[in-house]
C-alpha positions as CSV (number, residue, x, y, z in Angstrom):
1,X,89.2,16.2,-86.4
2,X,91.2,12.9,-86.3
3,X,90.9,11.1,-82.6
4,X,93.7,8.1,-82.8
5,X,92.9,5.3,-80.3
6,X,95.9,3.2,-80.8
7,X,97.5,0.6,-77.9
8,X,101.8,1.3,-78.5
9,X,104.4,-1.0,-76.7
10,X,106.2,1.7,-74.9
11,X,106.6,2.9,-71.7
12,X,105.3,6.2,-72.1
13,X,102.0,4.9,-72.8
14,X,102.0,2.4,-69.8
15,X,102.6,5.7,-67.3
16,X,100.1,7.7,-69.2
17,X,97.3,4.8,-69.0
18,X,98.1,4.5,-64.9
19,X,97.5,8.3,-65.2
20,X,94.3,7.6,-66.9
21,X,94.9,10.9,-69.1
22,X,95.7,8.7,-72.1
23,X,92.7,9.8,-74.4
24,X,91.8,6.3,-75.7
25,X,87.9,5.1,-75.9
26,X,88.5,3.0,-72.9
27,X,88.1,6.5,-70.8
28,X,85.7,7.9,-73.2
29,X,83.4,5.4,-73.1
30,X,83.1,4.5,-69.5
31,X,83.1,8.1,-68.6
32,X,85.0,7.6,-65.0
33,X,83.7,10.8,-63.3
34,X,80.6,9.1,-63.1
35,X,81.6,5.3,-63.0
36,X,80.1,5.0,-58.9
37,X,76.7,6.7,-60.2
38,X,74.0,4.3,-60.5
39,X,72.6,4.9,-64.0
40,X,69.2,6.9,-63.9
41,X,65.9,4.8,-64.7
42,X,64.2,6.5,-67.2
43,X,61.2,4.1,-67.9
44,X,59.4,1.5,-66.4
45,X,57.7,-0.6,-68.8
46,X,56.5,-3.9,-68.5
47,X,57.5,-4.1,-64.9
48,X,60.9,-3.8,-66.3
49,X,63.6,-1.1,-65.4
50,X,64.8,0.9,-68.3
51,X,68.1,3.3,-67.5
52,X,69.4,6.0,-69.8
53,X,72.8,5.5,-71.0
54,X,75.4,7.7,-70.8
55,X,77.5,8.3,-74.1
56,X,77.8,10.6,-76.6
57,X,79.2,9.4,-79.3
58,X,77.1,5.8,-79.3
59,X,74.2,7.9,-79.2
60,X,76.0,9.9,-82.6
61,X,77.1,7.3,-84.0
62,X,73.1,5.7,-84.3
63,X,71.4,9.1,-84.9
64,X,69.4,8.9,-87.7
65,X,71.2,12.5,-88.8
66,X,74.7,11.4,-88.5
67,X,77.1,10.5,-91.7
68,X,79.0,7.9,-91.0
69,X,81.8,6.4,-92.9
70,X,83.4,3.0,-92.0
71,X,87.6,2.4,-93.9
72,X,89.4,-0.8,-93.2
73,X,92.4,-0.9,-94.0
74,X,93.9,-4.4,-93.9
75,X,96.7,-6.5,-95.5
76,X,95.7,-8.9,-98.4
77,X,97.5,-11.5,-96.3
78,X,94.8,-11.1,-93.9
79,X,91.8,-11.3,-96.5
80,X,93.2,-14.8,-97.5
81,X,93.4,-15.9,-94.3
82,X,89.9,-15.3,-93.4
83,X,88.8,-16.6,-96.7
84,X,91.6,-19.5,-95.9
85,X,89.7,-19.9,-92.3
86,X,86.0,-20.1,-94.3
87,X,87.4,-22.7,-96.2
88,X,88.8,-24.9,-93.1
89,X,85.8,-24.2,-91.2
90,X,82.7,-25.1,-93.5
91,X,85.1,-28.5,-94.7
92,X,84.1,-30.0,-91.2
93,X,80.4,-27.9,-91.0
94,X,81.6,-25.4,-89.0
95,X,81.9,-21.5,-89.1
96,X,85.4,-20.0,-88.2
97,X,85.2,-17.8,-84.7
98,X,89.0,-16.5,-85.8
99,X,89.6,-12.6,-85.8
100,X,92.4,-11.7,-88.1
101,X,94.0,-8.1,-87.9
102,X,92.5,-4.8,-89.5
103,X,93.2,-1.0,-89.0
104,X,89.9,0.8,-88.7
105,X,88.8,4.5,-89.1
106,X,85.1,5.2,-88.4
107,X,84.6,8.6,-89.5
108,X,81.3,9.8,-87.5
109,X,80.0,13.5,-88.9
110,X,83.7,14.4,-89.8
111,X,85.3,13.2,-86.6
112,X,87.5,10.3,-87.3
113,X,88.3,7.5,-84.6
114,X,91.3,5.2,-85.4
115,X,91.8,1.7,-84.0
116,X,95.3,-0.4,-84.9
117,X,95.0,-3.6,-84.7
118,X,90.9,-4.5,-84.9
119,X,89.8,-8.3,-85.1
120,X,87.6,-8.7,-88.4
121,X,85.9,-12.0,-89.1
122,X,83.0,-13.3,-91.5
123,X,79.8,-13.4,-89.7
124,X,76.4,-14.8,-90.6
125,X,75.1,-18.7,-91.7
126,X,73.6,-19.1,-95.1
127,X,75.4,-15.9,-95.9
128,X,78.2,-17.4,-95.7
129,X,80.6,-17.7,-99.0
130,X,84.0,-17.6,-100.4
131,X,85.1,-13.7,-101.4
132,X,88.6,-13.8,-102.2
133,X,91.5,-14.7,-104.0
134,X,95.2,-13.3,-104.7
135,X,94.3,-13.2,-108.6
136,X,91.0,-11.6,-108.3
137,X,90.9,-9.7,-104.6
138,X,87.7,-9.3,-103.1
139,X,85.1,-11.0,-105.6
140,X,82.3,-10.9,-103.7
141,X,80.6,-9.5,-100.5
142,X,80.1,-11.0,-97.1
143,X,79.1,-9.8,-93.8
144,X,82.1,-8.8,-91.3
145,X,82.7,-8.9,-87.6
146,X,84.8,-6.5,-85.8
147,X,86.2,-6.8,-82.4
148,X,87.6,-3.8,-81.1
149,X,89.3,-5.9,-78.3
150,X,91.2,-8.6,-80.1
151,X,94.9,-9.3,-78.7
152,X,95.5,-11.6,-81.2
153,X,98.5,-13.9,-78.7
154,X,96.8,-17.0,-78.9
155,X,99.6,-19.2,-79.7
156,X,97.5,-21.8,-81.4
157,X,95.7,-19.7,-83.6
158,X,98.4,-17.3,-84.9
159,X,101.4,-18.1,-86.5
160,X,102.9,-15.2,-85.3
161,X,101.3,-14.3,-82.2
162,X,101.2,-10.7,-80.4
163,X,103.8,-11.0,-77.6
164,X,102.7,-8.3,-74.6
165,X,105.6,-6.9,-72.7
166,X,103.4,-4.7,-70.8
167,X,100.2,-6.4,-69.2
168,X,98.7,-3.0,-68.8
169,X,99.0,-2.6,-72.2
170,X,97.2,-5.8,-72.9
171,X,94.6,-4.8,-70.4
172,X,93.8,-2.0,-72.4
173,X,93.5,-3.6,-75.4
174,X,91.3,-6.4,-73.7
175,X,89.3,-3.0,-72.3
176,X,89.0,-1.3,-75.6
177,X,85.7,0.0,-76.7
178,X,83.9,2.4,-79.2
179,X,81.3,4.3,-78.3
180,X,80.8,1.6,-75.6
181,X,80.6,-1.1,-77.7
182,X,82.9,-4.3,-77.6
183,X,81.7,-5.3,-81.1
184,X,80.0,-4.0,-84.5
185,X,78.3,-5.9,-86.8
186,X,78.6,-5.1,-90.8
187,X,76.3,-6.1,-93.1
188,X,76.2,-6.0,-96.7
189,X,72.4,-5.3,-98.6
190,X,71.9,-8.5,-99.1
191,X,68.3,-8.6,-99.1
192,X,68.5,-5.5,-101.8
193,X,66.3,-3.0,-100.0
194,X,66.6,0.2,-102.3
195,X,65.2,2.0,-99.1
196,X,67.7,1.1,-96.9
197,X,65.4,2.3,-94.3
198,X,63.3,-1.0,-93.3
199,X,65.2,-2.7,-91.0
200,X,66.1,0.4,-88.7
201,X,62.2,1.3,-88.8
202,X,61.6,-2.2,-87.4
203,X,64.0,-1.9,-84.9
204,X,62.7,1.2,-84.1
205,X,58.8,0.4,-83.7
206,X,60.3,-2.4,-81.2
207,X,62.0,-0.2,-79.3
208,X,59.0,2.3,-79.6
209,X,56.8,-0.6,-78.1
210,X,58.8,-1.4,-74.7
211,X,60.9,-4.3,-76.4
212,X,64.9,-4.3,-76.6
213,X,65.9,-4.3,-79.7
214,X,69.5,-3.5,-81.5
215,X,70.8,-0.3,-83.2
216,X,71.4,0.0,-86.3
217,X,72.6,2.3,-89.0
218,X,73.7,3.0,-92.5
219,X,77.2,4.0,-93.4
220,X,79.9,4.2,-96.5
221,X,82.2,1.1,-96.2
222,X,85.6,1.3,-97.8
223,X,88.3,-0.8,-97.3
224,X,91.9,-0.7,-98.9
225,X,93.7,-4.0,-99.1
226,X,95.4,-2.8,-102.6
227,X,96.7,0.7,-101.8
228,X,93.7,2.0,-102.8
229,X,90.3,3.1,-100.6
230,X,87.7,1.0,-102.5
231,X,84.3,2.1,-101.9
232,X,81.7,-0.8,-101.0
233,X,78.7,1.1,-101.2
234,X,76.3,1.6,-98.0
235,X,76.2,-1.5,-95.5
236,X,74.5,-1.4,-92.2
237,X,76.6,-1.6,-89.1
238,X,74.4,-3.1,-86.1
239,X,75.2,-3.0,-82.3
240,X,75.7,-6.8,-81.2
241,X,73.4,-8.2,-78.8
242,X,76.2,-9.1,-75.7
243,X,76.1,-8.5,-72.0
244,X,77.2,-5.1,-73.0
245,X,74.5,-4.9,-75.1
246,X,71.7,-5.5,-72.1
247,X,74.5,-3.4,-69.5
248,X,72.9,0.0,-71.8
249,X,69.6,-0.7,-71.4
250,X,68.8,-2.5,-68.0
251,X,68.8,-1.3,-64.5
252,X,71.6,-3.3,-62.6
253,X,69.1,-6.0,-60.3
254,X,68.0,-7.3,-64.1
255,X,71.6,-7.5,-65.2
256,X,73.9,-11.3,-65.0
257,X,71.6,-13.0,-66.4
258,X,72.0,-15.8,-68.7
259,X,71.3,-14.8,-72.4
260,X,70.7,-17.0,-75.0
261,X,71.0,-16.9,-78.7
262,X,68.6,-18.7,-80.5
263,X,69.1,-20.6,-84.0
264,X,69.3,-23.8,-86.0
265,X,71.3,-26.7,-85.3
266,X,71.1,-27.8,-89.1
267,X,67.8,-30.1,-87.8
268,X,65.6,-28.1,-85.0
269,X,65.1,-24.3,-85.0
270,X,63.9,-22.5,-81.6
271,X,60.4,-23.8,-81.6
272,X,61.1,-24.3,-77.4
273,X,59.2,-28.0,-77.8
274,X,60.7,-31.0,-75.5
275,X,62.6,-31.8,-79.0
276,X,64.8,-29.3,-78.5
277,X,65.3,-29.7,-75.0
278,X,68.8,-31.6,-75.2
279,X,69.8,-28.9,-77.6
280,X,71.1,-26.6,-74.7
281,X,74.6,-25.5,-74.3
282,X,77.6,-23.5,-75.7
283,X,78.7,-23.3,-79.8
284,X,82.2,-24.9,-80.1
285,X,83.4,-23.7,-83.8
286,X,86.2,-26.7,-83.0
287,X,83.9,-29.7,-82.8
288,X,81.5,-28.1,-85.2
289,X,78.3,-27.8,-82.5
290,X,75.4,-25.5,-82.5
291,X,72.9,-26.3,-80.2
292,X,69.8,-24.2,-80.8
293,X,70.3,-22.1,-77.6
294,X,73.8,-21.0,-77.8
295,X,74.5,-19.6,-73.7
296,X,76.4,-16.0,-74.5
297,X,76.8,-15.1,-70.7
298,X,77.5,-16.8,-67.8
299,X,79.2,-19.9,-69.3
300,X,81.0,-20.8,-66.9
301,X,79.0,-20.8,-63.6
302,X,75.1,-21.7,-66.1
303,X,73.9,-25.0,-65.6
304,X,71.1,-23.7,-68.1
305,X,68.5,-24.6,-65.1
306,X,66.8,-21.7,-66.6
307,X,66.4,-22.5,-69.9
308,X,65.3,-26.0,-69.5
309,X,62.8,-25.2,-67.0
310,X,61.4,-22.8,-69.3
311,X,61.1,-25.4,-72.3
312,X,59.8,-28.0,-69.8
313,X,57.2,-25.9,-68.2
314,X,55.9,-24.3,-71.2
315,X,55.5,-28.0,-72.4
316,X,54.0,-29.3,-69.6
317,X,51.7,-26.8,-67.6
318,X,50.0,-23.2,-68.3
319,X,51.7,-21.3,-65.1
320,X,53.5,-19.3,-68.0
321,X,53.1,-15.9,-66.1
322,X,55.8,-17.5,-63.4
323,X,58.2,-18.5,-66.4
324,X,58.0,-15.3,-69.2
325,X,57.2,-11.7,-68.6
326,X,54.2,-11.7,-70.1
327,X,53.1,-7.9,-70.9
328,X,56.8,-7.5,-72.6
329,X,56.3,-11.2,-74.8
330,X,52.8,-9.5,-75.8
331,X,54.8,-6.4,-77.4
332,X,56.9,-8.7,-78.8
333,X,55.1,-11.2,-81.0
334,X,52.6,-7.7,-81.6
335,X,55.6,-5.8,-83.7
336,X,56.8,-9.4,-84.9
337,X,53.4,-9.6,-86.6
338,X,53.4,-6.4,-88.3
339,X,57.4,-6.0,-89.3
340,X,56.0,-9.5,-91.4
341,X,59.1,-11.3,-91.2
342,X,59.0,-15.3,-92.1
343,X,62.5,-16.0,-90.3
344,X,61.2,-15.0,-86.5
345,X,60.4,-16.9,-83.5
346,X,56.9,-17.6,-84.3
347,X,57.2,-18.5,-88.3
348,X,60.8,-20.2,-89.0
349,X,61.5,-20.8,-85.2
350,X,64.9,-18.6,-85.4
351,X,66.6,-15.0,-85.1
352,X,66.1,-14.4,-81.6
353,X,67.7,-14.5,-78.0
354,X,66.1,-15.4,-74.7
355,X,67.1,-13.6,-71.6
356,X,66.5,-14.2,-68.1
357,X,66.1,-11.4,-66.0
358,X,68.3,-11.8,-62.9
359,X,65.7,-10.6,-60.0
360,X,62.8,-12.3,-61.1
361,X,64.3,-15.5,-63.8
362,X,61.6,-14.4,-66.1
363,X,62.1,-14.6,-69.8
364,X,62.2,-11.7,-72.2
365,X,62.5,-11.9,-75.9
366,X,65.3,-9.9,-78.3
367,X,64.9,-9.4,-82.0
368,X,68.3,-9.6,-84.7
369,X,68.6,-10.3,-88.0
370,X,65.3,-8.9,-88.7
371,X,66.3,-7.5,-92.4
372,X,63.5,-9.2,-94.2
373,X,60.4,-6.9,-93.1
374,X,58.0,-4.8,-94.3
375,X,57.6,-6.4,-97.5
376,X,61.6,-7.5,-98.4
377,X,60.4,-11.4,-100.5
378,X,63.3,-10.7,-103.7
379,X,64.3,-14.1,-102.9
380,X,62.3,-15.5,-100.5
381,X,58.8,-15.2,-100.3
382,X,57.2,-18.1,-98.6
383,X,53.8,-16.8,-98.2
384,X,54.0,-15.6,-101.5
385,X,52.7,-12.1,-100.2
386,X,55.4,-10.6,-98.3
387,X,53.5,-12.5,-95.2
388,X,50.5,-9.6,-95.4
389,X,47.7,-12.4,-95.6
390,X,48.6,-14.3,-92.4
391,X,46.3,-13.5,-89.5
392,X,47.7,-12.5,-86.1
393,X,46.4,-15.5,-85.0
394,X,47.1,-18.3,-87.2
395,X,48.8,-21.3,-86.5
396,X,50.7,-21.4,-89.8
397,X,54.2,-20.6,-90.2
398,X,57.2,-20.8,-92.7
399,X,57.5,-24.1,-92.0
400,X,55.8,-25.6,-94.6
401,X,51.9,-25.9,-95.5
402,X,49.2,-25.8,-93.3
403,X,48.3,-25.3,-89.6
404,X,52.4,-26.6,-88.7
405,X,52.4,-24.5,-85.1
406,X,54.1,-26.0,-82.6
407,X,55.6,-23.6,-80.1
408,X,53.9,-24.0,-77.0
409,X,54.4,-20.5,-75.9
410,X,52.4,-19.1,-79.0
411,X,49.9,-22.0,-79.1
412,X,49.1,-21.3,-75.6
413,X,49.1,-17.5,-75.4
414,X,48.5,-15.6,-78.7
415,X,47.3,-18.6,-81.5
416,X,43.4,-18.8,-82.4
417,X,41.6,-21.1,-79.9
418,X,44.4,-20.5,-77.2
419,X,41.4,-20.2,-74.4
420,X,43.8,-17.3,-72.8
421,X,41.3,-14.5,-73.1
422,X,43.0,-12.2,-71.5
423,X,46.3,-12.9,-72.8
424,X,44.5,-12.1,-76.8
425,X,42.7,-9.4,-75.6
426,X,46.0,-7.6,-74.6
427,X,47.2,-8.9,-77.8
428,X,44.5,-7.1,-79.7
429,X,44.6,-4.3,-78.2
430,X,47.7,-3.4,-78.7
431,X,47.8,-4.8,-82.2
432,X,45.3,-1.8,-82.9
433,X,47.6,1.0,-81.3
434,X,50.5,-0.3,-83.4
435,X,48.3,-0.4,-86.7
436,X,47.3,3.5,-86.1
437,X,51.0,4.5,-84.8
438,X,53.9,6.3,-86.8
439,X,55.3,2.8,-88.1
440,X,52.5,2.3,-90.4
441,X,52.4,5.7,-91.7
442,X,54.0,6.0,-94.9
443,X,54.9,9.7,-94.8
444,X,56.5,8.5,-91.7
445,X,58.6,6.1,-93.3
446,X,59.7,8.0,-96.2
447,X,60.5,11.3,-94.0
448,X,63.5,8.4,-92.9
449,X,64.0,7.5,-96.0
450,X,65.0,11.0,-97.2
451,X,67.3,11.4,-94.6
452,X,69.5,8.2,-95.8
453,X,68.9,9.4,-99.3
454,X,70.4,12.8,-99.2
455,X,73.5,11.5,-97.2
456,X,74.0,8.3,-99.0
457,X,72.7,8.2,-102.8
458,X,75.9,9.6,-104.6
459,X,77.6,6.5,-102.3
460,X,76.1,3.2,-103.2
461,X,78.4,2.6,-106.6
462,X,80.6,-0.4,-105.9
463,X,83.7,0.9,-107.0
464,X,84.9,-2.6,-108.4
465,X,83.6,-3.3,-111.5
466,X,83.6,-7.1,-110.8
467,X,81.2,-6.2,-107.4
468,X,78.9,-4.0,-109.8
469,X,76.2,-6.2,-109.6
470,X,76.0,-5.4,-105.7
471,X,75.3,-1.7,-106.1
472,X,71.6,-1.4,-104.9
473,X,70.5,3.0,-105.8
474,X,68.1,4.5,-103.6
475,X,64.5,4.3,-104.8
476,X,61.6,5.0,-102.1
477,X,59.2,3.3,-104.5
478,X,61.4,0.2,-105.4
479,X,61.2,-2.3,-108.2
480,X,63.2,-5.4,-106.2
481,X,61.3,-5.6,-103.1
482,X,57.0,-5.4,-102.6
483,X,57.1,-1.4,-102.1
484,X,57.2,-0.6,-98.1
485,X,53.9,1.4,-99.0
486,X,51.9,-1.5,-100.6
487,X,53.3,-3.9,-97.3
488,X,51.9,-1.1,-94.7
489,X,48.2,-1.0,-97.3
490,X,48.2,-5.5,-97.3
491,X,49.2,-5.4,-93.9
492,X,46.5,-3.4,-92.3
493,X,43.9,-4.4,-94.7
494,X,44.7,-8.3,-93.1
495,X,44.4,-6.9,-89.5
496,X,41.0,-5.4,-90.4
497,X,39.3,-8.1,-91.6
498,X,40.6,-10.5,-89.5
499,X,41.1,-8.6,-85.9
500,X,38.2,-10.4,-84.2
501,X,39.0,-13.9,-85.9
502,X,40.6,-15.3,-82.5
């Protein structure tokens, strides 16, 4: 069945959207029978409110059982001007924030959902690259962005801007969602996990553990820019971490808070030191700043009060229980340890966001970009074990040799010789329940595994010859990456001899 979500200029449409009987994924997703119910709390964990969402087709969509196929089709005009946008951009040290104009079709268990006029961009850092030219096409792979609300009538960004006749219209395209989601996140296998499994089982055990985490997903990418549907092989689309994101998850008093992403500004990572403390604010693409802890909500009315007061406090006194919810911090840093990934908050000082509950301005930690776990070291292995020797307690990180902590927040909670007692003994506990649980169960793992494999193996074939090298098969065992089996054996076998070394 073919479900077209497309925003037309005509006057028809503008009666049938004040009707609201125009079947577009605006009404889908926001389900407007129920819109004055207050969401049911389903969980209570770590003194915070958990609701259950309401929609059927985001629920779909991330199902471990579902098929999903993802075709953009989009002009080759457009392709050279995001690869002409890469190139203006990283000239001045900078990363373009500009959407250029796609046609999507995400194909979800045979239904098909159709979008006109999609924003795609490049997204990521170091992943970043050039991946197109007029005399070769796409040459190479890069990670995409898609906005599903784009307008595209920004007269100094377009040369030939959208022009709205109809502000309902516009509305509605400012409105549009799938499967309640604003944006999507595609990402290529870099990292080359044959399994294609590891980052959704780390997500997964996070979620399983109390902590908000994203959702993520295999599917077939194809995208036609040549009259032809190229196939891509399988990518991984991931929910974005946004106020829509935390609007699924939290009950309403711990919503409109101030979230934070949290990165490098090509000197400091997120290591929450006094260093960093004049490294607060909001990424401007246009004058090429990144502070560390990019503001995502609330930018106009923040005066990042929070934020600072949780960087100087931490710094400064051992009151952390009135500055970060501790219980939910503990389950944190417990799966960190054990999905073993060198670029996290506690190791490389990166890849996570801060947010600050509304009702009680405590801090809570979110995970993303977590693809190198449970054993992924092809091309960077800093530990040079796939991170299964370090101790849950150590004071090294990725940083360099030797004992280089310097987060306050670990050094005074969860690092050897913290003197918080009862803070490591929560820690240990629970670093026992996760060591015995599903996630490190191999059977577990591969039961997943299977799944992916028998929807997705005849798939991962680039069908460009000169994108060959990019085709990464199925294989449970693996030759590229440490095998997720010997990770789970290294892993446990560290946590056993060194559980009581705190």
């Amino acid at each position: 069945m073919r479900k077209i979500f497309l925003v037309m200029l005509t006057v028809i449409l503008s009666t049938t959207l004040s009707e609201c009987s125009f079947s577009s994924p605006i009404i889908e997703d926001k389900n407007p029978d129920n819109e004055d119910k207050e969401p049911e709390i389903i969980e209570t964990n770590h003194g915070i409110d958990y609701i259950q969402y309401d929609n059927d087709l985001y629920d779909e969509f991330f199902d471990v059982d579902s098929i999903i196929e993802i075709k953009i089709d989009i002009e080759a005009s457009e392709l050279a001007a995001i690869q002409s946008d890469y190139e203006a951009y990283s000239s001045m040290g900078s990363k373009s924030p500009i959407y250029r104009m796609s046609d999507l079709t995400i194909t979800v268990n045979g239904d098909e959902y159709f979008f006109e006029g999609v924003g795609i961009r490049m997204k990521g850092n170091t992943s970043r690259s050039s991946f197109y030219s007029t005399q070769e096409g796409i040459y190479e792979m890069i990670h995409f962005k898609l906005s599903f609300n784009q307008t595209f009538d920004d007269e100094t960004t377009y040369t030939n801007p959208i022009n709205w006749d109809d502000i309902e219209v516009r509305q509605a395209r400012k409105d549009r969602l799938f499967a309640g989601m604003e944006k999507l996140d595609l990402k290529w296998n870099r990292i080359k996990d044959e399994s294609y499994t590891r980052e959704y089982w780390t997500y997964e055990m996070f979620r399983s553990f109390g902590v908000m985490a994203p959702n993520i997903t295999p599917a077939n990418l194809k995208i036609n820019y040549n009259g032809v549907d190229e196939n891509f092989g399988i990518i991984y689309a991931l929910e974005t971490i946004d106020d829509v994101f935390l609007e699924k998850r939290l009950a309403e008093k711990h919503l409109d808070g101030d979230l934070y992403k949290v990165g490098w500004d090509n000197q400091y990572g997120g290591n929450l030191t006094l260093d960093t403390l004049d490294r607060i604010g909001i990424e401007d693409e246009e004058t090429s700043y990144f502070p560390v802890y990019d503001l995502k909500t609330n930018k106009k009315t923040s005066d990042h009060s929070l934020m600072k007061n949780l960087i100087l406090k931490l710094n400064n006194e051992n009151d952390l229980e009135s500055l970060v919810n501790i219980s939910y911090y503990i389950a944190f840093e417990a799966v960190s340890y054990f999905s073993g990934n060198p670029d996290d908050m506690r190791n490389h000082f990166n890849n996570y966001y801060i947010y600050f509950l509304k009702d009680t301005n405590l801090a809570v930690f979110i995970p993303y970009d977590y693809d190198r776990t449970f054993g992924i070291n092809h091309d960077w292995d800093p530990t040079g074990n796939a991170m299964t020797s370090y101790s849950p307690y150590t004071h090294r990180t990725t940083m360099g040799e030797g004992n280089n902590q310097i987060n306050p927040l670990i050094l005074k909670t969860i690092a050897r010789d913290s003197g918080k007692t009862d803070i490591i003994q929560k820690y240990r506990t629970l670093l026992l329940e996760i060591s015995t649980s599903k996630f490190f169960d191999i059977n577990a793992f591969y039961a997943v595994y299977d799944k992916h494999y028998t929807k997705y193996h005849m798939l991962t074939n680039y069908s460009l010859e000169h994108l060959s090298h990019n085709s990464i098969s199925f294989n449970q065992i693996g030759s590229i990456n440490m095998p997720v089996s010997e990770y789970m054996d290294k892993k446990i076998n560290t946590l056993t001899q060194l559980i009581d070394s705190y």
